[in-house]
C-alpha positions in Angstrom: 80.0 107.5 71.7 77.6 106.7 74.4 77.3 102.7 74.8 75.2 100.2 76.7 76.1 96.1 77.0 73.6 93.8 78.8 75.0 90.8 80.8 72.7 87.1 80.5 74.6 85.2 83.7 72.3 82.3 83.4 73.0 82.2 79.5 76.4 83.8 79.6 76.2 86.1 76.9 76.5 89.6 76.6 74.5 91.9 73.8 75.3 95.4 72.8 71.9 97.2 72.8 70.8 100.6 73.0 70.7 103.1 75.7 67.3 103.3 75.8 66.0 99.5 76.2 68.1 99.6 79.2 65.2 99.6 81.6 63.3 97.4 79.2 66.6 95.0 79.8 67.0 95.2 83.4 63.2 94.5 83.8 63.9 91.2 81.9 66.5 90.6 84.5 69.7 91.4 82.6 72.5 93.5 84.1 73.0 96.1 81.9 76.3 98.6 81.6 76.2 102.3 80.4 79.3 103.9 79.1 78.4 107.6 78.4 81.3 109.9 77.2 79.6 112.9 76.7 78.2 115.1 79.9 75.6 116.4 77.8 74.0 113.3 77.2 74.5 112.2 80.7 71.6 114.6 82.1 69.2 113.0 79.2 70.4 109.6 79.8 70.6 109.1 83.5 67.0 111.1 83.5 65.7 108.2 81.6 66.7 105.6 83.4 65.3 107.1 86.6 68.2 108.5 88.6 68.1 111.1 91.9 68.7 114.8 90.6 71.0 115.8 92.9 73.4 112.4 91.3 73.1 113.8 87.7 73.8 116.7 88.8 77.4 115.8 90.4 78.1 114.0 87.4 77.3 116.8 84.7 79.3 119.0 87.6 82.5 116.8 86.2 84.0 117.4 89.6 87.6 116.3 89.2 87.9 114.7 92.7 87.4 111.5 94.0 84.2 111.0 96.1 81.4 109.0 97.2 77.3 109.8 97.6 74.7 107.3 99.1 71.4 108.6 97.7 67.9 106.5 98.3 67.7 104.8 94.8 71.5 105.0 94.2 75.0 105.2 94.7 77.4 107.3 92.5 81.4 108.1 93.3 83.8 109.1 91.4 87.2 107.5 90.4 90.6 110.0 89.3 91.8 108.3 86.6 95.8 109.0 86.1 98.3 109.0 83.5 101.7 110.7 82.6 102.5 111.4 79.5 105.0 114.4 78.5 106.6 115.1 81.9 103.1 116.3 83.5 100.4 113.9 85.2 97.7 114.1 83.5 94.1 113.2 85.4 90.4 113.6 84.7 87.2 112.3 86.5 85.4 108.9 86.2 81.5 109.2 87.5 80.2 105.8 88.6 76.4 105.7 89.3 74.9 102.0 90.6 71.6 101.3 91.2 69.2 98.4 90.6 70.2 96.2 87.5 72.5 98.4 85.9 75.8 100.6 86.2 76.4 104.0 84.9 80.3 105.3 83.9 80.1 108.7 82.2 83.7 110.7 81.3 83.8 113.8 79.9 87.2 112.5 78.2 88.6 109.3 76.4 88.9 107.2 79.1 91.5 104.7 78.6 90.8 102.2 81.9 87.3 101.9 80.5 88.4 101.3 76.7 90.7 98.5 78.0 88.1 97.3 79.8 85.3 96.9 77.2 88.1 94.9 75.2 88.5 92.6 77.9 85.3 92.7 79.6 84.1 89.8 77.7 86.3 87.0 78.4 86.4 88.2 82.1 82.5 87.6 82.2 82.5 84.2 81.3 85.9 83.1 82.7 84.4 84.9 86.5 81.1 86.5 86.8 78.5 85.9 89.1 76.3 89.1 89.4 77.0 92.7 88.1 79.4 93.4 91.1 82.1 91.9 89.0 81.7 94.8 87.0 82.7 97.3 89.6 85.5 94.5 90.6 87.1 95.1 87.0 86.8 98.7 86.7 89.0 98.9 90.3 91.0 96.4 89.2 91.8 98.4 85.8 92.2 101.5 88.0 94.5 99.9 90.3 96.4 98.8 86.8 96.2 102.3 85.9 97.8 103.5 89.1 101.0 101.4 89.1 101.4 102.5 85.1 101.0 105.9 86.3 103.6 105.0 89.8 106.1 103.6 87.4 106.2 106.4 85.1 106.3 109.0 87.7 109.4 106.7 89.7 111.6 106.8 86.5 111.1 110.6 86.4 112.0 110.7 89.4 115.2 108.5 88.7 116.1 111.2 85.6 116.0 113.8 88.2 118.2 112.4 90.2 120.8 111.6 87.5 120.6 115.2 86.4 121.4 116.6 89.6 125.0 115.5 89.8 125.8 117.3 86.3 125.7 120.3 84.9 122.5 121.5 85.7 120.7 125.3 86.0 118.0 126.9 88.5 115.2 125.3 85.8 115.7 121.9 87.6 114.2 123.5 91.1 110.4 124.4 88.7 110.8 120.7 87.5 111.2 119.2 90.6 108.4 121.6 92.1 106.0 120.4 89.3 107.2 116.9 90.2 106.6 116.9 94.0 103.0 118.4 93.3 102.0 115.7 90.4 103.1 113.0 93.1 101.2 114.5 96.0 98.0 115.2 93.2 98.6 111.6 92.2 98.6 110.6 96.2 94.8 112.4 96.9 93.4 109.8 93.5 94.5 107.0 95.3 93.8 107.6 98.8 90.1 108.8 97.7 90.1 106.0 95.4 90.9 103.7 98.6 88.3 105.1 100.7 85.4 104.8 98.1 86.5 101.0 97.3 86.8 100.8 100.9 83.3 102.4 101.4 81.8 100.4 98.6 83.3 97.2 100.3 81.5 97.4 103.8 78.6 99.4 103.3 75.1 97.5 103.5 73.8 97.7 100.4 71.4 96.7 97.5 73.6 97.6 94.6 76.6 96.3 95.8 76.3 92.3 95.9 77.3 90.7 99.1 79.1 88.2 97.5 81.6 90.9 95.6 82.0 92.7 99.1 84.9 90.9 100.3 86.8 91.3 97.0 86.5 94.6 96.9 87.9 94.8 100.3 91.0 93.2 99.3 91.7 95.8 96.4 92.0 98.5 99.2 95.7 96.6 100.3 97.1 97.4 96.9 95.6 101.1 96.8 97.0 101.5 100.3 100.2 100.2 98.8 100.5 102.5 96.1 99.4 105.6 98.4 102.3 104.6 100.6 105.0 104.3 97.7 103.9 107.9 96.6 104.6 109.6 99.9 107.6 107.7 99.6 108.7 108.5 95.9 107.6 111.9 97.7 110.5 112.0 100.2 112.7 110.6 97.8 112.1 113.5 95.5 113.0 115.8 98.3 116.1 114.4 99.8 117.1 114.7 96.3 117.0 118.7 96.2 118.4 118.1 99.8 121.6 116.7 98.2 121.7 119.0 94.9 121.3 121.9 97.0 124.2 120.8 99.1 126.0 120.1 96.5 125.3 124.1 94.9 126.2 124.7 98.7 129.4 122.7 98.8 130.6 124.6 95.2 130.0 127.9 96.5 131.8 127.2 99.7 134.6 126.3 98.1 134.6 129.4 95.7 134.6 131.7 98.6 137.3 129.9 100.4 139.5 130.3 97.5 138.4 134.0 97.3 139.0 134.2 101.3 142.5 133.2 100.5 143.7 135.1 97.6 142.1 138.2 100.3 144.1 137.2 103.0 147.7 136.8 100.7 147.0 140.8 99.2 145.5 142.3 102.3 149.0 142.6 103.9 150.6 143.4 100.1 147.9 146.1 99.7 148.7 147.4 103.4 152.7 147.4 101.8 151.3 149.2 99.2 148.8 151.9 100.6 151.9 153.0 103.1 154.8 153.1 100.5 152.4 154.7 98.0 152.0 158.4 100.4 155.6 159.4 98.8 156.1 161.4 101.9 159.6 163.2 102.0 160.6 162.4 106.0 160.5 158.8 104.9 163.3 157.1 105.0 163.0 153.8 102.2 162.7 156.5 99.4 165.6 157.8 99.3 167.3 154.3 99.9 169.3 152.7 97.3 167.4 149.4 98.0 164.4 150.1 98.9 162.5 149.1 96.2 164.2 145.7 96.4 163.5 144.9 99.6 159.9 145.9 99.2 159.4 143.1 97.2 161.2 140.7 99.2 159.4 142.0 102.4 156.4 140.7 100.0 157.0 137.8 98.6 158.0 136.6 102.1 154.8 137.6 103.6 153.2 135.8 100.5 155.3 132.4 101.1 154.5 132.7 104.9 150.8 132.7 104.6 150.9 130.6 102.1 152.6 127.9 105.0 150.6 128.8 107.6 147.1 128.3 105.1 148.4 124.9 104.3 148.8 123.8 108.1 145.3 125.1 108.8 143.8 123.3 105.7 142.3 126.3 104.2 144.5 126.0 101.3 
């Protein structure tokens, strides 16, 4: 449901009108904000309110990217918004449009930084605001929130993995941690783009971003940096990881073919024994020899004790 909220700072009040006596409102000096959830209605919407082309067009594009446009009468970015819910990050594309008077968010999804903020949006305007910058202020700030939920999350999967991977496990835990290690570095592109736009938005000379919510905005790039380092991090956690499972599967395997390489070395002489006394040939001598058979397996079984001795002295036993 497509929503619009003008802000009175001199009166500090905010009203709930409709879309279209937005520019009716910002003409009266209010600050108006639209919320539109529905890309169809976007084109009608931001078309009535006077906005460039080519930024309605990125936003009904839904580009699921973050990036950032200065047009002539405008300035739209867009925000990945992140979440992970049932062992997969899930992500989607905010569209931010400011211009003169009045901001435009438009989702093609439930957006759930911009539902928490309309719940809280009113007692941070009159506990804070000064001009519709702190607008933009809250919605980073909620995206920043919405980044460490999504950091946290992502850290204790990581955590599971790692428990897993000194049991029992099979070759599915190699596709999880691949689907892992791509969700962090997916997770890594939001917040670096998201840095650069705030960062944009913070020192770029302009008319729809007041000067005095500038220098705020330029502090909420430390925490975004934060997060983007903590990902790479989580990143090379991830991988050392599968470093140490797979030298652990290296380790068992090792120690499997040792203890084959031994029970080969104890029955290649025995099967030599064997192969020789097996060609029943009349000229030789043990087969006609009371104990022969005897001393066959004597020969044997001290050939078997001997390597046996000499395999415990070289520690391969």
């Amino acid at each position: 449901m497509t929503t619009a909220v003008s802000f009175d700072f001199a009166a500090r009040r905010i009203t709930t009108i409709e879309p279209e006596a937005v520019p009716a409102a910002v003409a009266g000096g209010a600050y108006c904000w639209i919320d539109i959830d529905s890309l169809a209605e976007a084109e009608r919407l931001c078309g009535l309110l006077g906005l460039e082309n080519a930024a309605v067009e990125r936003v009904v594009a839904d580009q699921n990217q973050g990036q950032i446009t200065i047009g002539r009468a405008c300035i739209d970015c867009t925000f990945v918004e992140t979440a992970f819910h049932d062992r997969a990050l899930v992500t989607g594309a905010m569209h931010l449009i400011l211009a003169n008077g009045f901001l435009v968010t438009a989702h093609a999804q439930e957006s759930a930084l911009l539902k928490h903020l309309s719940e809280t949006i009113e007692e941070d305007f009159q506990r804070e605001a000064q001009s519709g910058g702190f607008l933009l202020f809250e919605i980073v700030d909620h995206l920043i929130h919405e980044y460490r939920q999504t950091l946290s999350a992502l850290s204790a999967e990581i955590d599971g993995i790692q428990r897993t991977l000194l049991g029992d496990v099979g070759d599915e835990i190699l596709t999880d941690v691949s689907e892992l290690t791509r969700a962090l570095l997916e997770y890594r592109n939001a917040v670096v783009t998201a840095r650069e736009t705030v960062h944009e938005l913070a020192t770029r000379l302009s008319p729809y971003v007041a000067p005095s919510t500038q220098p705020y905005l330029e502090r909420q790039t430390a925490p975004l940096s934060r997060l983007a380092g903590d990902a790479a991090t989580e990143r090379t956690v991830l991988s050392e990881s599968l470093n140490l499972y797979m030298g652990i599967v290296s380790h068992r395997t090792n120690r499997v073919v040792n203890r084959l390489t031994v029970v080969s070395m104890i029955f290649l002489p025995l099967n030599f024994l064997a192969a020789v006394y097996g060609m029943n040939f009349h000229v030789m001598p043990e087969l006609g020899w009371r104990y022969g058979y005897p001393a066959f397996w004597a020969v044997s079984s001290l050939l078997v004790v001997l390597l046996l001795i000499w395999l415990k002295r070289r520690r391969l036993f």
